[in-house]
Every structure is written in structure tokens, then in C-alpha cells.
C-alpha positions in Angstrom: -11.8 -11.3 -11.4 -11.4 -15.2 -11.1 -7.8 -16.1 -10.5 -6.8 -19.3 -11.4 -3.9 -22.0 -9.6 -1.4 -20.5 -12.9 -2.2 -17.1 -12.0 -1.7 -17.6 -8.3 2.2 -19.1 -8.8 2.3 -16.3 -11.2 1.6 -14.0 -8.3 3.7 -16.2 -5.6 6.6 -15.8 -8.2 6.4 -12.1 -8.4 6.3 -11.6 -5.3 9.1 -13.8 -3.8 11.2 -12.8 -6.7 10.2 -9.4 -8.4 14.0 -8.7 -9.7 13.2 -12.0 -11.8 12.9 -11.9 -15.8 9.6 -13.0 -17.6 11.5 -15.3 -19.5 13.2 -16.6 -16.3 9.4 -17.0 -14.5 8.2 -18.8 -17.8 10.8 -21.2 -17.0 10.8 -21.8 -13.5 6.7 -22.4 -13.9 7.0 -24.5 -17.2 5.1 -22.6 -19.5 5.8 -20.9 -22.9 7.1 -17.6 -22.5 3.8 -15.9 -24.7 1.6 -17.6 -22.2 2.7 -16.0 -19.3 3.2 -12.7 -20.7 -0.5 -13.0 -21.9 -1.4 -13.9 -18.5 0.8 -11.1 -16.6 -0.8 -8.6 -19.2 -4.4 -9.6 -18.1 -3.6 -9.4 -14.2 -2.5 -5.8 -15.1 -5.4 -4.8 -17.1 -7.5 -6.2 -14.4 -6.1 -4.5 -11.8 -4.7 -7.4 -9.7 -1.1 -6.1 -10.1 -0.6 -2.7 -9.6 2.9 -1.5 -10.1 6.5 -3.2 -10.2 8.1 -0.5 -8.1 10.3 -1.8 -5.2 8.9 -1.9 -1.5 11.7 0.8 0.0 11.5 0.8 3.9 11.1 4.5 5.4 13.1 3.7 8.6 16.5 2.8 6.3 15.5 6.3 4.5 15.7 8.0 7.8 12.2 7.8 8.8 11.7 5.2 11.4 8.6 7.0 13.4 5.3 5.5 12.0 2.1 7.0 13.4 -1.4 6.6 11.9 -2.8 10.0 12.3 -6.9 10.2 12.1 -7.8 13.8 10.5 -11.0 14.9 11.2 -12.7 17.0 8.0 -14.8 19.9 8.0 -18.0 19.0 6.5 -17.8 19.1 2.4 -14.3 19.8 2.2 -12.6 15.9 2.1 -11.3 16.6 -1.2 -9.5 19.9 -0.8 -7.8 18.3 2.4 -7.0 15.1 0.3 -5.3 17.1 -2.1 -4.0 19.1 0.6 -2.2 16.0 2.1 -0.9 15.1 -0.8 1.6 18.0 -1.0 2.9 16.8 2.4 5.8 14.4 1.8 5.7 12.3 5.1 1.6 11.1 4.4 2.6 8.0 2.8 -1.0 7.0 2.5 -4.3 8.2 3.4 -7.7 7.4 3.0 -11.7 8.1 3.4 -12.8 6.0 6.2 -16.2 5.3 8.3 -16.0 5.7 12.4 -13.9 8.4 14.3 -12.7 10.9 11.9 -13.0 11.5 8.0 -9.5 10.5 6.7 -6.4 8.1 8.3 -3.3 8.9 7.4 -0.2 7.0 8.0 2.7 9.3 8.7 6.3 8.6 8.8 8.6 10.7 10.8 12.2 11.4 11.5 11.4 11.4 15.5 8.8 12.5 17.2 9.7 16.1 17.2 9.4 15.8 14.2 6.3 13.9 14.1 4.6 16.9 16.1 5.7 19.1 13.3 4.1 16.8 10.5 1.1 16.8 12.6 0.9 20.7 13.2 1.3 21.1 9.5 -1.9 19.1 8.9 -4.2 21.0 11.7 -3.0 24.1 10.1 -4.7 22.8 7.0 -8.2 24.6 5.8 -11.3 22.3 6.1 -9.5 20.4 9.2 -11.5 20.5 12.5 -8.8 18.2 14.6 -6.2 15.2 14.5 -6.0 12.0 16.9 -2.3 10.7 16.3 -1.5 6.9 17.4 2.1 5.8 16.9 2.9 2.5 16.2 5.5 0.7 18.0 6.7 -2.4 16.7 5.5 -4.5 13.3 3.8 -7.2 14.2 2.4 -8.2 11.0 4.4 -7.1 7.7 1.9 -6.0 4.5 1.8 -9.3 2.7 -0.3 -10.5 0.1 1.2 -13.8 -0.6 -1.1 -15.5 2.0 -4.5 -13.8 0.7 -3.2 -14.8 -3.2 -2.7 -18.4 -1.8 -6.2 -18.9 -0.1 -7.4 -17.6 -3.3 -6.1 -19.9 -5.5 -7.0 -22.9 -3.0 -10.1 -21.3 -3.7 -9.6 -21.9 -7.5 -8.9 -25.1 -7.2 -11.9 -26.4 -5.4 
């Protein structure tokens, strides 16, 4: 989908300020308030925005251990352990990946006691042959998308 320089301080807008009214953004862009609820209703029927939930931060929920834990699958059983790990409340994501392993999971963790327990739980799970664990130290690089939204609408303006 082709994002134009509207769409992209659409975007910019939401995410700088996602507790922010439509009729509020309308304003603060200078367009009618039907034009940008047209354009906010294409970007989610497109699939460029995905949700308005809030972005909650595991560590303030008691979870500040983040490994990325590499599962891999017995051969023709990915989608029972997907929907295995699904049931396990600390796999915040996973996914199907190329290279060492089947899946990647990353797994938050009270400690790392804890971490070992999360982690026993998912070798103990049918279809899985073994785990490689890596825990993450520090954030170096926060998930953003407000830089790749802004190359993309330089983009659109060339």
C-alpha cells in the first residue's frame, strides 16, 4: 500500500500522541474531520495500523527478565507447538523463522529462576527437540516505527 506525506503525519500523530481525539488530530493537521477519519479507516483496512491498544512495559508488570528463546521443532509438528506456546503466558511473541531452530520466542520473566521454569515448561512440550535461550541485557534500540513511517513518506514525496 502507497502511503502518502498525509498519511505519514497521520501516522507520526498517532504515534506521538495515541490518547489524542480524531477530532483533535483533524485539527492539529488542518484537515476536515471526515477526511481524516476516511483516511484512518483505509490504513486499518489495509493493514498499516493494527490495533490502538497501549504499549504496557513488562518490567513495570513485574517482569523485567527478557530472553529470546529459540525452540527447536520436531519435524511436522510447528503448529501444535505454536498453539502450544500460546497457552504459556510469559511467550509474548513467537514466530516461524529460517537458520538455527524452527520458532523464536521472546520470553519475559520474573528472574531467572523463573526464566529456567518458563523454559522447562516449553522443553516439556510435545513436538519440541531442544531450546537455545539468550537473555537480553540492556535496550539498546526501543521498537519504533516512527523512523520507518518517516523514510516512507520521504519516499512519497519524491
Amino acid at each position: 500500500m502507497a502511503v502518502d506525506a498525509l498519511d505519514t503525519r497521520i501516522l507520526r500523530l498517532l504515534l506521538e500522541r495515541p490518547r489524542t481525539s480524531v477530532r483533535e488530530y483533524a485539527r492539529l493537521l488542518g484537515v476536515a474531520r471526515g477526511t481524516l477519519q476516511a483516511r484512518l479507516d483505509r490504513l486499518e483496512r489495509e493493514g498499516v495500523i493494527t490495533g490502538t491498544a497501549p504499549s504496557l512495559s513488562p518490567a513495570a508488570l513485574g517482569h523485567p527478565v527478557l530472553a529470546f528463546v529459540h525452540i527447536e521443532v520436531t519435524q511436522g509438528h510447528l503448529d501444535e507447538v505454536g498453539d502450544a506456546l500460546a497457552a504459556v503466558p510469559e511467550i509474548v511473541e513467537a514466530f516461524s523463522i529460517t537458520g538455527g531452530g524452527d520458532l523464536l520466542t521472546r520470553v519475559v520473566a520474573r528472574d531467572n529462576a523463573h526464566l529456567e521454569d518458563v523454559v522447562q515448561k516449553l522443553i516439556s512440550l510435545p513436538g519440541v527437540v531442544r531450546t537455545r535461550s539468550e537473555v537480553a541485557l540492556r535496550e539498546r534500540v526501543p521498537h519504533r516505527l516512527l523512523p520507518l513511517v518517516e523514510s516512507i513518506g520521504r519516499s512519497a514525496r519524491k
